[in-house]
C-alpha positions as CSV (number, residue, x, y, z in Angstrom):
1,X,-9.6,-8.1,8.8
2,X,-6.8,-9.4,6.4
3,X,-5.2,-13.1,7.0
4,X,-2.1,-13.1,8.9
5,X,0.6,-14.0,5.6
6,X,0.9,-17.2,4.5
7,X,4.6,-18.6,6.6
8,X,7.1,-16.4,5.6
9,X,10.4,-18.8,6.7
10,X,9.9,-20.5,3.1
11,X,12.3,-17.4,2.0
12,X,14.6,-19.0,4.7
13,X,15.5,-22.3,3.0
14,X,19.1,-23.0,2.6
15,X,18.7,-22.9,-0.7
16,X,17.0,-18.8,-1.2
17,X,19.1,-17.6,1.6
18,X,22.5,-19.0,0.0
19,X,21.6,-18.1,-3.5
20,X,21.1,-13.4,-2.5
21,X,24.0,-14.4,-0.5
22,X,26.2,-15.8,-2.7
23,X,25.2,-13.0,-5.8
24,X,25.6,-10.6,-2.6
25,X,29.2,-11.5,-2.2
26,X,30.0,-12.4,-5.6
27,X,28.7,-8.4,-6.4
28,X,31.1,-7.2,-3.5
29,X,34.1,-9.4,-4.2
30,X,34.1,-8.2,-8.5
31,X,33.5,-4.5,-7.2
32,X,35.6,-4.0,-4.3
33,X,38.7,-6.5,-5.5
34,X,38.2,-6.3,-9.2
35,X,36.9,-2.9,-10.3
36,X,38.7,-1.1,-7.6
37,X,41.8,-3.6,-7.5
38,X,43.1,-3.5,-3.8
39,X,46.4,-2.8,-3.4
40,X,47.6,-5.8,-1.2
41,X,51.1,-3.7,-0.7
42,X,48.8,-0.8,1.1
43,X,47.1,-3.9,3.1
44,X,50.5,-4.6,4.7
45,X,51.2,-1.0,5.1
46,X,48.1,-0.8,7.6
47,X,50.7,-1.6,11.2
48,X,48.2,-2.9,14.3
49,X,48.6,0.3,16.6
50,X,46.3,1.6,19.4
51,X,44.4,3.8,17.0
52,X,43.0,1.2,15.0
53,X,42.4,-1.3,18.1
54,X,40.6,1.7,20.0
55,X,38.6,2.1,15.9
56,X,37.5,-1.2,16.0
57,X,36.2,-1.3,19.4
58,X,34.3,2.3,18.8
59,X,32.8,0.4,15.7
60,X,31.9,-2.5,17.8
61,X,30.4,0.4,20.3
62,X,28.5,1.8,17.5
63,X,26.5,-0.9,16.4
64,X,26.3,-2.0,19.6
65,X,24.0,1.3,20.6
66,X,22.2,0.9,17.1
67,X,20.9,-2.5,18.4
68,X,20.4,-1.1,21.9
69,X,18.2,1.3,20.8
70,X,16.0,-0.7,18.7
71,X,15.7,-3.3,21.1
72,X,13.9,-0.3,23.1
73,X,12.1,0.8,20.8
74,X,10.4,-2.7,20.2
75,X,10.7,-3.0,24.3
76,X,8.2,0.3,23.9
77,X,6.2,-1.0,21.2
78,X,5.1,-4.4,22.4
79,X,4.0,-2.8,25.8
80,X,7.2,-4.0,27.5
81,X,5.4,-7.6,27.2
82,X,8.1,-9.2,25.0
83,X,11.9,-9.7,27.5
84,X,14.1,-7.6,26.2
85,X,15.9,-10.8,24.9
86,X,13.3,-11.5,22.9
87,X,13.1,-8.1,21.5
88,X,16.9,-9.0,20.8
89,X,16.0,-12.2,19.1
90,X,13.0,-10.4,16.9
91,X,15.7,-7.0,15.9
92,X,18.7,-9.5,14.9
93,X,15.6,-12.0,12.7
94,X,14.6,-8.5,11.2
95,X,17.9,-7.5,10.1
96,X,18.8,-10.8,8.5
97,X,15.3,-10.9,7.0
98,X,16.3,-7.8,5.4
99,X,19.5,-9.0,4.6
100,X,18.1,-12.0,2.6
101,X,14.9,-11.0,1.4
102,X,13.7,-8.7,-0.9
103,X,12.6,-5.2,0.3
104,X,8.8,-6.0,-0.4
105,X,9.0,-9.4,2.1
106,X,11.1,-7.4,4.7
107,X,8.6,-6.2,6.5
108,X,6.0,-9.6,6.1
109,X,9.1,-11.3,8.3
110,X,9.2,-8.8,11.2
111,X,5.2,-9.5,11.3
112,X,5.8,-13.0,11.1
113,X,8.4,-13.1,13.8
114,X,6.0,-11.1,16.3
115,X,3.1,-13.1,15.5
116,X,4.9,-15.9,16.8
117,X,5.9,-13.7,20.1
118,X,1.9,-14.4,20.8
119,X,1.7,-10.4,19.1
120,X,-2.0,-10.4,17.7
121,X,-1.3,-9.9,13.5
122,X,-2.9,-6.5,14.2
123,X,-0.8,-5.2,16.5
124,X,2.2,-6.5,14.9
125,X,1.7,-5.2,11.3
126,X,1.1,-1.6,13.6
127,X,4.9,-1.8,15.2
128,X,6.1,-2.8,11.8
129,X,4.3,-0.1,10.1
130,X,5.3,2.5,13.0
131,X,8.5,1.7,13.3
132,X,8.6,2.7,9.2
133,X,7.4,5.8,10.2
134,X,9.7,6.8,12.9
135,X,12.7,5.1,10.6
136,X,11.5,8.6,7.5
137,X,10.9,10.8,9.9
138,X,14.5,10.3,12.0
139,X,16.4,10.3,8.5
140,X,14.3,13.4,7.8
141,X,15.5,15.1,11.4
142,X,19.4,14.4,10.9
143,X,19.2,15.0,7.3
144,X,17.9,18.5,7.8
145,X,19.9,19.1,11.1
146,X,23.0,18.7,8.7
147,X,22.0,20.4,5.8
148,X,21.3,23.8,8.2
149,X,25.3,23.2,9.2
150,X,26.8,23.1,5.9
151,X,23.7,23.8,3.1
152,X,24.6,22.7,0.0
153,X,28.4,21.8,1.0
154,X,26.7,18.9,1.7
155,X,26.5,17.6,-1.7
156,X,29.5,19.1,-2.8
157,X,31.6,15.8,-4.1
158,X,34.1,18.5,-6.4
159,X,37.1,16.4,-4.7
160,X,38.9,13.8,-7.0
161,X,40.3,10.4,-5.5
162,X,43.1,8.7,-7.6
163,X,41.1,5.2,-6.1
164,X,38.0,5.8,-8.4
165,X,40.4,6.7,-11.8
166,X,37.6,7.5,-14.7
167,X,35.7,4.2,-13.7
168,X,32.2,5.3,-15.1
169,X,30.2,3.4,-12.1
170,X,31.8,6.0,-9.8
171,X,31.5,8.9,-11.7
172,X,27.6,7.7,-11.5
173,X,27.6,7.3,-7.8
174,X,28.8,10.6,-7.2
175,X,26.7,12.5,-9.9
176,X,23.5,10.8,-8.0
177,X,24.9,12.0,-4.8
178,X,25.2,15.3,-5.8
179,X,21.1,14.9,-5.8
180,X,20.3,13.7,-2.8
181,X,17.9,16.6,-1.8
182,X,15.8,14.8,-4.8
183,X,15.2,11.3,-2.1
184,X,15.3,13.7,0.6
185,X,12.2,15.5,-0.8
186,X,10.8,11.9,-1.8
187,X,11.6,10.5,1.7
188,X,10.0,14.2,3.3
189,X,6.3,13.4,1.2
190,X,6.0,10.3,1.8
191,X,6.3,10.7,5.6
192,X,4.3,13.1,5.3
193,X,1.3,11.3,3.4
194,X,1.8,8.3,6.0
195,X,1.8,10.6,9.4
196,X,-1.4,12.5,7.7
197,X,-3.2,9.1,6.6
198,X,-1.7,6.9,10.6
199,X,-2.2,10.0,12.8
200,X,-5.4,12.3,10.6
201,X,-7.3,10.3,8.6
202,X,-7.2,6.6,9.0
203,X,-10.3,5.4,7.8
204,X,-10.7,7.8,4.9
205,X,-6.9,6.1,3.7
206,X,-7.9,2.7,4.3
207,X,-10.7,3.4,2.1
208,X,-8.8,5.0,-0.7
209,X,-6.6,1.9,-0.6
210,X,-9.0,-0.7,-1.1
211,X,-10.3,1.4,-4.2
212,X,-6.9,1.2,-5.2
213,X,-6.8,-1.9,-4.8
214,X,-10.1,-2.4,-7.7
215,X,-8.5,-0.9,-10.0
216,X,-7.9,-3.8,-13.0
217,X,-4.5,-3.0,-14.0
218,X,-2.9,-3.2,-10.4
219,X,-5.0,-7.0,-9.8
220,X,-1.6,-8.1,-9.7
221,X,-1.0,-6.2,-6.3
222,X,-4.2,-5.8,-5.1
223,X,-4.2,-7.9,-1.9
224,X,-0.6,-5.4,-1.2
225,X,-2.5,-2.4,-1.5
226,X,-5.6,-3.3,0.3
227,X,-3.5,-4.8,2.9
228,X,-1.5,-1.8,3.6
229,X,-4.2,0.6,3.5
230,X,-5.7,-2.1,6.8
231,X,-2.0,-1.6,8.3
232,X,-2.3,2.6,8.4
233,X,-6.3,1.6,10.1
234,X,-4.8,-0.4,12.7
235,X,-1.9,1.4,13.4
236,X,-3.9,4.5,14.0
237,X,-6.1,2.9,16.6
238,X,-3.3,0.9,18.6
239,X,-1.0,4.1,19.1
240,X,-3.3,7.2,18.5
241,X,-4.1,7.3,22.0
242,X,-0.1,6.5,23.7
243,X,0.5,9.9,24.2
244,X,3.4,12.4,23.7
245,X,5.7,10.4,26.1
246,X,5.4,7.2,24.5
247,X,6.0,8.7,21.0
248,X,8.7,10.5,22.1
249,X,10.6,7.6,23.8
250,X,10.4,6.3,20.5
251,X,11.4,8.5,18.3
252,X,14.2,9.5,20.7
253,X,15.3,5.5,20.3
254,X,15.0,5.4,16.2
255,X,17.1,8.8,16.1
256,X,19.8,7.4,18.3
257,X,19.8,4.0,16.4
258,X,19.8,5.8,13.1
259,X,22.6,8.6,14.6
260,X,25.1,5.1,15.1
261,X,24.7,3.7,12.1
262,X,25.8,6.9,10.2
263,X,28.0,7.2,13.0
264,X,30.0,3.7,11.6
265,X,31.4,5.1,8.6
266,X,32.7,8.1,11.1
267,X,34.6,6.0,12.6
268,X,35.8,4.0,9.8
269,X,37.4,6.9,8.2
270,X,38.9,8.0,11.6
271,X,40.4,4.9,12.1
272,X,42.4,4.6,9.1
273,X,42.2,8.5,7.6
274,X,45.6,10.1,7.8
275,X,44.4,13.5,8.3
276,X,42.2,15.5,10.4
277,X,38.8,15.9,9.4
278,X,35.7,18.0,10.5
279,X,33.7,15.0,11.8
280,X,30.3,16.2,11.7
281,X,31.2,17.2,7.7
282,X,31.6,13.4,7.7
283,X,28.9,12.4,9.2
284,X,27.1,14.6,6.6
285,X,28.3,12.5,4.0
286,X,27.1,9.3,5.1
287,X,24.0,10.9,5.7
288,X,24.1,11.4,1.4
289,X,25.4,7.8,1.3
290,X,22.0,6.6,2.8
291,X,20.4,8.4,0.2
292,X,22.1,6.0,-2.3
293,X,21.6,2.9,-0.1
294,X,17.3,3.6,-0.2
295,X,17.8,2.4,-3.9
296,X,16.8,-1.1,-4.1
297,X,19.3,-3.3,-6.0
298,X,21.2,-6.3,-4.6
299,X,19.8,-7.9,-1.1
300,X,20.7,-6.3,1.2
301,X,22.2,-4.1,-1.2
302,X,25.4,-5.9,-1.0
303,X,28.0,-4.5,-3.6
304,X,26.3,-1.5,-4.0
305,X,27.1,-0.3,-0.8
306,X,30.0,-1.2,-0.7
307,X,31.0,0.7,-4.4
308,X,29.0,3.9,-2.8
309,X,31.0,3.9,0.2
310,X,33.7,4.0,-1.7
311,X,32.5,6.8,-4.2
312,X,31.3,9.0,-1.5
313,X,34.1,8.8,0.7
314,X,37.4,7.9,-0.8
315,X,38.8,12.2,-0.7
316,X,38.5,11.2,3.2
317,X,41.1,8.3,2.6
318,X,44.9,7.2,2.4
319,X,45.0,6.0,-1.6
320,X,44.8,2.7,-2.0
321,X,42.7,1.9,1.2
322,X,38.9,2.8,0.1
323,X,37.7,-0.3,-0.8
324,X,39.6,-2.1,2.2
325,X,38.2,0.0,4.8
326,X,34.9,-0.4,2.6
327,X,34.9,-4.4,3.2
328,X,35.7,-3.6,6.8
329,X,32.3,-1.0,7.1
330,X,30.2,-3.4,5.1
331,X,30.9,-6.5,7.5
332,X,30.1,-4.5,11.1
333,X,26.6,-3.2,9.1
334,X,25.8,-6.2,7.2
335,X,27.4,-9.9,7.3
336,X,27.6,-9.4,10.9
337,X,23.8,-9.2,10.6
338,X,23.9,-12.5,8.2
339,X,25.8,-14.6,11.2
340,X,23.9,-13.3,14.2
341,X,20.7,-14.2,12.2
342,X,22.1,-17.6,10.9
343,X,22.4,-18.8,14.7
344,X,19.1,-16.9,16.5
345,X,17.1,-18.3,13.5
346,X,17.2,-21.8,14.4
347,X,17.2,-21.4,18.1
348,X,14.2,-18.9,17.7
349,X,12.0,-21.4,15.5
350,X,12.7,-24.1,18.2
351,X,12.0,-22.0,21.2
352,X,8.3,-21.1,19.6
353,X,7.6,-24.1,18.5
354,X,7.9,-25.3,22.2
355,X,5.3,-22.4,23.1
356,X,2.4,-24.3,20.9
């Protein structure tokens, strides 16, 4: 069996977790303020009414059931023998590991962090690796769910917004989004190849890994490949035999997570849209957005997501407001993430080094 990863909290020095965050915000602060240039007299326009108080506590409500959820849904994947505060504690390192790291590392943390739970490396490369799984197959289920209510509507960005003017990164974002079908056939066959090789045939995908893995001209990633073609092996044989229930619970817990985080930009644009909108046409669109967000850029893909907020939804908003209710999106889905994590982190590595 592989060696549990060499300690991944060496990506957690002060000194890598300032430097992604700084380029994060420097990205954000040139594309939101800069590119977009905010219009500080719409700012003071924005009066403090009981609409946007009740917003800002349905966003607050929002990520609050996201978190919820996946705390279950870790609850249900360690056996129910981690405290549901510690699932808490493992969810908010995972998000800030995610936040900080790059994609490739992401998912080293959340073993790392169970390992340390007293979760053998086996079984906690399986949650990470099933929890993957049920994270495709859930976009895959709302994605299609929306695309039978509107069909092709759904990528329909014909609407001009006077807050992207000719700005060529825009016109970019949009023209990709009008594609999205491409990452949601991606996203639909690689879900597929992964519940064939976890839930059919384990061994005979471990094995085609590791000969992957021998092949000269991918040396450089050979200990990756082998290593995830182990993760499919032992993910097969710690769930295969949970049962319907079990995998049910679960998915039901990754949809409803994934359901309130698309559900955030809803209520973003209700909050500060001036006009009524079909809501579920909405929530379509940020169901394209995450589309966009799968590509890898930034950490975190801070600035990114912010501009492709923006360039998906801006027909939705008053002018002059996109990228302000952008930066107010991006911090309840992201740097809130980046302070939760900055104070469990240190309390988290004290508490388990006590359990030595």
């Amino acid at each position: 069996m592989t060696d549990q990863p060499t300690n991944p909290l060496s990506q957690f020095s002060f000194r890598r977790v300032l430097l992604p965050v700084a380029i994060g915000l420097a990205v954000s602060i040139y594309l939101v303020v800069v590119v977009s240039k905010i219009d500080s007299s719409k700012l003071a326009q924005i009066p403090l009414t009981v609409h946007l108080i009740y917003g800002l506590l349905l966003a607050i409500a929002t990520v609050t059931v996201r978190d919820l959820a996946y705390i279950y849904r870790m609850w249900q994947l360690t056996d129910r023998k981690l405290s549901l505060f510690k699932c808490f504690e493992i969810i908010m390192l995972w998000e800030f590991g995610s936040s900080v790291t790059p994609a490739s590392i992401g998912g080293f943390t959340a073993i790392y962090f169970l390992s340390k739970e007293k979760i053998s490396f086996g079984k906690s490369a399986s949650i990470v690796m099933l929890c993957s799984y049920m994270d495709n197959i859930a976009f895959l289920c709302v994605f299609s769910l929306m695309f039978m209510l509107f069909g092709a509507h759904m990528f329909d960005l014909s609407a001009t917004c006077s807050d992207l003017g000719n700005k060529n990164i825009f016109t970019a974002i949009r023209a990709m989004a009008e594609y999205a079908w491409i990452g949601f056939i991606g996203v639909a066959l690689t879900g597929g190849l992964l519940g064939f090789a976890i839930f059919v045939k384990p061994g005979w995908a471990q094995r085609f890994f590791i000969r992957i893995s021998k092949i000269s001209w991918l040396h450089r990633w050979h200990e990756s490949i082998a290593l995830f073609g182990e993760e499919i092996w032992l993910t097969s044989q710690e769930f295969k035999n949970k049962g319907f229930g079990f995998m049910f619970r679960v998915f039901i817990a990754t949809s409803i997570s994934w359901c309130a985080r698309y559900a955030l930009g809803n209520i973003m644009i209700w909050t500060f849209s001036l006009i009524d909108l079909n809501q579920l046409e909405v929530f379509a669109r940020q169901c394209v957005l995450r589309v966009i967000i799968f590509i890898p850029a930034t950490p975190g893909g801070s600035g990114i997501s912010e501009l492709s907020f923006m360039a998906l939804n801006c027909d939705y908003l008053p002018a002059g407001l996109a990228a302000t209710v952008a930066i107010v999106w991006r911090l309840f889905n992201f740097y809130l993430y980046l302070g939760i994590g900055a104070f469990v982190l240190p309390r988290w590595v004290a508490r388990v080094n006590r359990m030595r």
